[in-house]
C-alpha positions in Angstrom: 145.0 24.4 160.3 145.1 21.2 162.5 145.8 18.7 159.8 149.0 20.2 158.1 147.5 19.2 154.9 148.9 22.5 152.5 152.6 21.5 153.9 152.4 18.1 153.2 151.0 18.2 149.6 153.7 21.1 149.1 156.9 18.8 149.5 155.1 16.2 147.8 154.7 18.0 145.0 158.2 19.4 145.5 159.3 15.9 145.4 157.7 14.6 142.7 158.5 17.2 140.4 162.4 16.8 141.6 161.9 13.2 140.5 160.7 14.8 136.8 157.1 14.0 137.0 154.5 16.3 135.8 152.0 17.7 138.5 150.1 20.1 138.8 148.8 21.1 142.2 145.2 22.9 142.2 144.6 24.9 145.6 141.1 25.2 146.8 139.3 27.8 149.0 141.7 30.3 149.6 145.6 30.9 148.5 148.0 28.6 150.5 149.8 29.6 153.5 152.8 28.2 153.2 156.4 28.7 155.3 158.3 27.4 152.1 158.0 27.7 148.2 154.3 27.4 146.5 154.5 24.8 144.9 150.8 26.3 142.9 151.9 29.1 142.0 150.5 30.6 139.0 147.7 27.9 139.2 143.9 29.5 139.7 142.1 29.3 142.8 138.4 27.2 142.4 136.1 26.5 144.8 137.0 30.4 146.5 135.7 30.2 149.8 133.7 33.9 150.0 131.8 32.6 146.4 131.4 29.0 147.9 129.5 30.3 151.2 127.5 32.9 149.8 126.0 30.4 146.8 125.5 28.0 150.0 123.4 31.3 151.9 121.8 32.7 148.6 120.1 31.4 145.7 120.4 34.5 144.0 124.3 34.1 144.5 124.4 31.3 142.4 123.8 33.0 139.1 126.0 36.0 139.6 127.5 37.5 136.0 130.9 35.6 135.9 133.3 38.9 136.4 131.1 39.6 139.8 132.1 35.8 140.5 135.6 35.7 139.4 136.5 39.2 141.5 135.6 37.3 144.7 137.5 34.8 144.2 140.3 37.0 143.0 143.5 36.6 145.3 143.7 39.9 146.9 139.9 39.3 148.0 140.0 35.9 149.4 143.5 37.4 151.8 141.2 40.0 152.5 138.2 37.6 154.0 140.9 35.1 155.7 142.7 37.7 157.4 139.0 39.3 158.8 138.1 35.2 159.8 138.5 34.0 163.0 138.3 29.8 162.9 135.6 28.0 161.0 134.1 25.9 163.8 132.2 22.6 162.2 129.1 23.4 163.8 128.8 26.7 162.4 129.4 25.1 159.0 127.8 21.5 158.9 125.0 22.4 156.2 127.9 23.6 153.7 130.0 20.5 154.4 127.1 18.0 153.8 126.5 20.9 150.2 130.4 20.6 149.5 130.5 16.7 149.8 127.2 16.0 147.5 129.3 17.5 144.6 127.6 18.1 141.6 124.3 17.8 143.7 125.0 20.5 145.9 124.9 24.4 145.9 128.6 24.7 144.5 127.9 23.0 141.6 129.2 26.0 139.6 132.3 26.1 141.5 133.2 22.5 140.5 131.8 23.2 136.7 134.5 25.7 136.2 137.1 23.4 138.2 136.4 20.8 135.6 136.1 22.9 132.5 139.9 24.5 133.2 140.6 21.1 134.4 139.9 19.5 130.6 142.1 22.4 128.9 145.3 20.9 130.8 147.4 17.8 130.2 145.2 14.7 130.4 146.3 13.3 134.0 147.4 9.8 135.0 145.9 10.6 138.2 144.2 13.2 139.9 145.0 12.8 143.8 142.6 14.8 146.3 143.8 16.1 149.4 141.6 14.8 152.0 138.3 13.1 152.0 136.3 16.0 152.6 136.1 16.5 149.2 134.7 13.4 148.0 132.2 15.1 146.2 134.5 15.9 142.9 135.3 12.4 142.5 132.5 11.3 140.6 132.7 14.4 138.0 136.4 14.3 137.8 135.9 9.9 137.0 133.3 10.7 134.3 134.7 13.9 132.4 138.5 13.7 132.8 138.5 9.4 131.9 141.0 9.6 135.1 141.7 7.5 138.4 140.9 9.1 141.6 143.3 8.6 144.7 142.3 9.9 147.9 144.5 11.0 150.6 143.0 10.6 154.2 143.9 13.0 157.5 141.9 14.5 159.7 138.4 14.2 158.6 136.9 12.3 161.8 137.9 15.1 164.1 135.9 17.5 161.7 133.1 15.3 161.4 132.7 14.1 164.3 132.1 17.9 165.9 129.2 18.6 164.0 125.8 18.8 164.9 124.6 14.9 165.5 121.8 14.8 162.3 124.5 16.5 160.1 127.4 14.2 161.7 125.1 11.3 161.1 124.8 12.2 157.4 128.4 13.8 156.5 129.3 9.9 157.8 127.2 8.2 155.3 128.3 10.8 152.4 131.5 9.7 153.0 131.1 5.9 152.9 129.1 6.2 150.0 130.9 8.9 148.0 133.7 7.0 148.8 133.1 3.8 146.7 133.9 5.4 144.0 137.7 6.5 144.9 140.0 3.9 143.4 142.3 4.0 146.1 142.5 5.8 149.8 146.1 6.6 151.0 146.2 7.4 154.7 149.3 8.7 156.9 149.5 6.1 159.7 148.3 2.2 160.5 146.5 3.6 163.0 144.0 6.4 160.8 143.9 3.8 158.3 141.9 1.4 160.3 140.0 4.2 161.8 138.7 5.2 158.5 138.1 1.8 157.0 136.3 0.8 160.4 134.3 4.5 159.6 134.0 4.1 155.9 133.9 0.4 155.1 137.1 0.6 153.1 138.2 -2.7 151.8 141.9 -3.6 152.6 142.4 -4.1 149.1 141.6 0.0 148.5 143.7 1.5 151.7 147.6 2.0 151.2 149.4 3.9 154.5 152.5 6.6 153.3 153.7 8.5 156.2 153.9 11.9 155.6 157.4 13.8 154.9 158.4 16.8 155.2 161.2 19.0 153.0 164.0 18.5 155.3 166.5 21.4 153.8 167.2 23.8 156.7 166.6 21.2 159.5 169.1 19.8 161.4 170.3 19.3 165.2 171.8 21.9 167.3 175.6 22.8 168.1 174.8 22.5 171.6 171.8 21.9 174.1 170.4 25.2 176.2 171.1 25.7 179.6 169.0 25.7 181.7 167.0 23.1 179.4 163.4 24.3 177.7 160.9 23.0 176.9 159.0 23.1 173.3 155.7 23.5 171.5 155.3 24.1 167.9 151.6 23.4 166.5 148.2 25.8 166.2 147.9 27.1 169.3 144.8 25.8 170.8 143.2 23.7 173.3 143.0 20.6 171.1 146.4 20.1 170.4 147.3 20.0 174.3 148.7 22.9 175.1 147.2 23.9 178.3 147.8 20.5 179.6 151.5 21.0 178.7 151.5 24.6 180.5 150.2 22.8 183.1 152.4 20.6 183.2 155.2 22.8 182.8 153.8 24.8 186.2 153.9 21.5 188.0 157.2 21.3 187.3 158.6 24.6 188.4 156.5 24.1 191.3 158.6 20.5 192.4 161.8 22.4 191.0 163.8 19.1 190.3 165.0 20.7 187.4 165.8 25.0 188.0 165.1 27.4 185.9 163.5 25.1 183.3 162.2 27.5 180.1 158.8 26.8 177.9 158.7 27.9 174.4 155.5 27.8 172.6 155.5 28.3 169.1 153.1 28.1 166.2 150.0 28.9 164.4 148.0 31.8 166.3 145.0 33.4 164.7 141.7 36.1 165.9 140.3 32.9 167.3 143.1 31.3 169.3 144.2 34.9 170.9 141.7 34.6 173.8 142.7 31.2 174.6 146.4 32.1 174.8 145.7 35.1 177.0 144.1 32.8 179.4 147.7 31.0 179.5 149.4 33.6 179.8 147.6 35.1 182.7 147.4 31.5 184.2 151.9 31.9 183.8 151.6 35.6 185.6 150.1 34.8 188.7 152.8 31.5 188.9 155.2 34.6 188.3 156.7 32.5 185.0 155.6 34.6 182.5 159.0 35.7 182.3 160.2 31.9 181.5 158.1 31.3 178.8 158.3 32.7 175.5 155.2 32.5 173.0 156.4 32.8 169.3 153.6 33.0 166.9 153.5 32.4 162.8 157.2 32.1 162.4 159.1 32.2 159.3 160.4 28.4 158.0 163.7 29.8 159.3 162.6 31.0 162.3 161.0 27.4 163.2 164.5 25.8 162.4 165.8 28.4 165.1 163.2 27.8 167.6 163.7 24.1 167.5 167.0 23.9 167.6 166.8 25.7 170.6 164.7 22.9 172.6 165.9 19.9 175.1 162.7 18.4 174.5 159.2 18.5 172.6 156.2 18.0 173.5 152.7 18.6 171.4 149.8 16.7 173.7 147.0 16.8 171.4 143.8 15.7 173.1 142.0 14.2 169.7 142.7 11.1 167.9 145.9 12.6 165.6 146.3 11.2 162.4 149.6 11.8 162.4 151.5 15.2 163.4 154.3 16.9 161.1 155.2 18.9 164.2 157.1 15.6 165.5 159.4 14.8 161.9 160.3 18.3 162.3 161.1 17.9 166.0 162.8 14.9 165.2 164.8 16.4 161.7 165.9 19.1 164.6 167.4 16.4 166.5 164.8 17.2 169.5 163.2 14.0 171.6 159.9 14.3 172.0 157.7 13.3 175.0 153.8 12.4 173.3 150.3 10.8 175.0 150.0 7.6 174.6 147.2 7.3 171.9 146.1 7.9 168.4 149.3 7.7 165.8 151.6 8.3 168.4 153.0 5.0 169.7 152.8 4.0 166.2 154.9 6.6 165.0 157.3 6.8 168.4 157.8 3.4 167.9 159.3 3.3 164.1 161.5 6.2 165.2 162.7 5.4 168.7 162.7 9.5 169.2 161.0 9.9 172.4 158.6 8.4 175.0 154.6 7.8 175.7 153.0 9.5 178.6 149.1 9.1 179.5 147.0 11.1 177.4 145.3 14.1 178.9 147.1 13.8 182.3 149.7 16.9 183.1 150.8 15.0 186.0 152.4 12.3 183.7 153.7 14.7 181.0 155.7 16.7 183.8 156.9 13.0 185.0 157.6 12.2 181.6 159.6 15.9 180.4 161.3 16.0 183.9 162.8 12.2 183.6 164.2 13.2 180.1 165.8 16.7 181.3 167.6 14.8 184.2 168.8 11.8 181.9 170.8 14.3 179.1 172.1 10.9 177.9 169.2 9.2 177.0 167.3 12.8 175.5 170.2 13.0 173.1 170.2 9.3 172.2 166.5 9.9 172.3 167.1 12.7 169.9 169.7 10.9 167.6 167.6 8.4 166.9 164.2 10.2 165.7 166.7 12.9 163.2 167.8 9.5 161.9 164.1 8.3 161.3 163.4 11.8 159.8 166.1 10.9 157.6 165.2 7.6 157.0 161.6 7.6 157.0 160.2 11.0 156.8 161.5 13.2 154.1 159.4 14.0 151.6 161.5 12.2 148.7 160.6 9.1 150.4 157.1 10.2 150.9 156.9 10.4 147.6 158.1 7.2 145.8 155.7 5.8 147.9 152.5 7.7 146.7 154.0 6.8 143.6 153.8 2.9 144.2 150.1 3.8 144.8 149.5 6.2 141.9 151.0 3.5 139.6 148.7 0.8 141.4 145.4 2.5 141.0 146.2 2.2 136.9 145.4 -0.2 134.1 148.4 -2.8 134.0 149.3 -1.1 130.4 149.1 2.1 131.8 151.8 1.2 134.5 
């Protein structure tokens, strides 16, 4: 839910199959939540996440009849347990990540026996691409009984990692490097993560290719005309480590200097059991300011619904607090036609700086986001250049049919010459 992995691999797959290839996408855990087609549909669920943490708490669990075993992992089950879940915190789950990464070594080794029986009864693949490096641990079973090349796509592990406990941490770390040899090639989403990860990991440059992630642009597209009075705009998880009290703080700042009347705040996005506390603690913060009445919180919007809420914005802003991979939230910001005001760290200048859709402010500081939103909302000019520019870029740079010609350039270069 921080990562924005399940969208991404969606409008690949999307892409690649428009450009005739065969894929087929295998979801893990739990069924996808998706605002747009599913791209897996009809495809099994492995790996379900109620049989993978009870074979990580119980022995017993582990040699369950098979029809006890496939029930829980059974659709309508698996809904059931995610809509009763609050947020898996890392370091209520360390021991099961270090289990999950060891593979066919750990507790789930049942979960990826099935996975690579079904696996075997499909069409022999080219490549078999995982979906982050948290799940390292199939490569070496999927190498040695599926004769295949293993591409790994990188985003978002070291925030994860990094927040478990510090002997667990220690060891996830040296999982990863390890397990990793054995990827033929890493693909991550930005200059930056890359050399993050090959600093964390040891990744040769010879093994790490960087394809910025795209997104299905159909329904995007700039407004008619710009809101008055302006607003303001969020659209990620809602949650402290994306930003977003420091942009509501921000925002009260600049009601309070009142340069700009009558300025609105949207905030839109993912909001589950475990985020609802932290957004009433905003909104009560907005109350006694007496702006609760100028902000509008739109949770778990439809696909169309986002398109609506972006295109009503003057200006975005998502201040995450941790070292960002990359964000989608800003390509569809930018696909809207919206400039974007971002801290200046992680992916961000990197990405702000291909586009030209927006501007840097420092990280962490509301004082120098509500400089930063308030010098864009009296300079109209320079938002909607500002703007012009980054839907161009999401254009250009962002969509998903270019995201995927390049992970085909890397599919094609983790093969044998012949095979190319």
């Amino acid at each position: 839910m921080f990562c924005g992995n399940c969208f991404r691999d969606n409008a690949l797959v999307h892409a690649l199959r428009q450009l005739s290839h065969s894929v087929l996408m295998v979801p893990l855990y739990l069924p996808m939540t998706l605002d747009e087609q599913d791209e897996s549909a009809g495809t099994p669920i492995f790996f379900g996440g109620v049989n993978v943490y009870l074979q990580q708490k119980s022995s017993v669990f582990r040699h369950m009849p098979r029809p006890v075993h496939q029930w829980l992992s059974s659709p309508s089950v698996l809904k059931w347990a995610s809509g009763r879940a609050a947020k898996t915190r890392a370091e209520d789950v360390g021991e099961l990540t270090l289990s999950m990464m060891r593979g066919e070594e750990g507790q789930q080794a049942r979960e990826l026996d099935q996975l690579i029986e079904w696996l075997t009864g499909q069409k022999h693949p080219d490549v078999v691409c995982l979906s982050n490096g948290l799940l390292i641990g199939l490569v070496r079973r999927l190498k040695e009984d599926l004769k295949t090349r293993v591409v790994c796509m990188l985003q978002g592990e070291d925030f994860f990692l990094d927040s478990l406990p510090p002997k667990i941490r220690e060891d996830a770390w040296a999982l990863l490097t390890e397990r990793g040899q054995e990827v033929d090639l890493f693909i991550a989403p930005s200059n930056y993560y890359a050399k993050t990860m090959q600093r964390r990991m040891a990744i040769p440059d010879e093994k790490m290719s960087v394809v910025y992630n795209g997104i299905n642009l159909e329904g995007f597209g700039p407004p008619l005309t710009r809101p008055t009075p302006p607003v303001i705009g969020y659209f990620a998880r809602m949650c402290r480590e994306k930003g977003l009290d420091t942009l509501v703080d921000a925002y009260l700042r600049l009601r309070r200097r009142n340069r700009v009347p009558a300025t609105r705040l949207k905030i839109g996005g993912g909001c589950g059991p475990a985020d609802e506390p932290f957004v009433a603690e905003l909104q009560a913060k907005l109350e006694a300011e007496g702006l609760i009445n100028d902000v509008e919180f739109r949770p778990n919007l439809s696909r169309q619904g986002k398109a609506s809420f972006l295109q009503s914005l003057s200006v975005f802003s998502v201040p995450a607090l941790y070292g960002e991979a990359f964000g989608l939230y800003l390509v569809e910001a930018w696909a809207s036609g919206i400039p974007v005001v971002q801290p200046r760290h992680a992916a961000f200048p990197e990405l702000l700086e291909l586009s030209g859709g927006g501007v840097l402010c420092e990280p962490g500081n509301p004082d120098a986001l509500a400089n930063s939103l308030e010098e864009l909302l009296l300079d109209p000019e320079t938002a909607a250049a500002l703007g012009t520019a980054g839907h161009l870029a999401a254009a250009n740079e962002f969509s998903m049919h270019r995201m995927a010609e390049r992970v085909l350039q890397v599919y094609c270069r983790s093969l044998p010459a012949k095979a190319r």
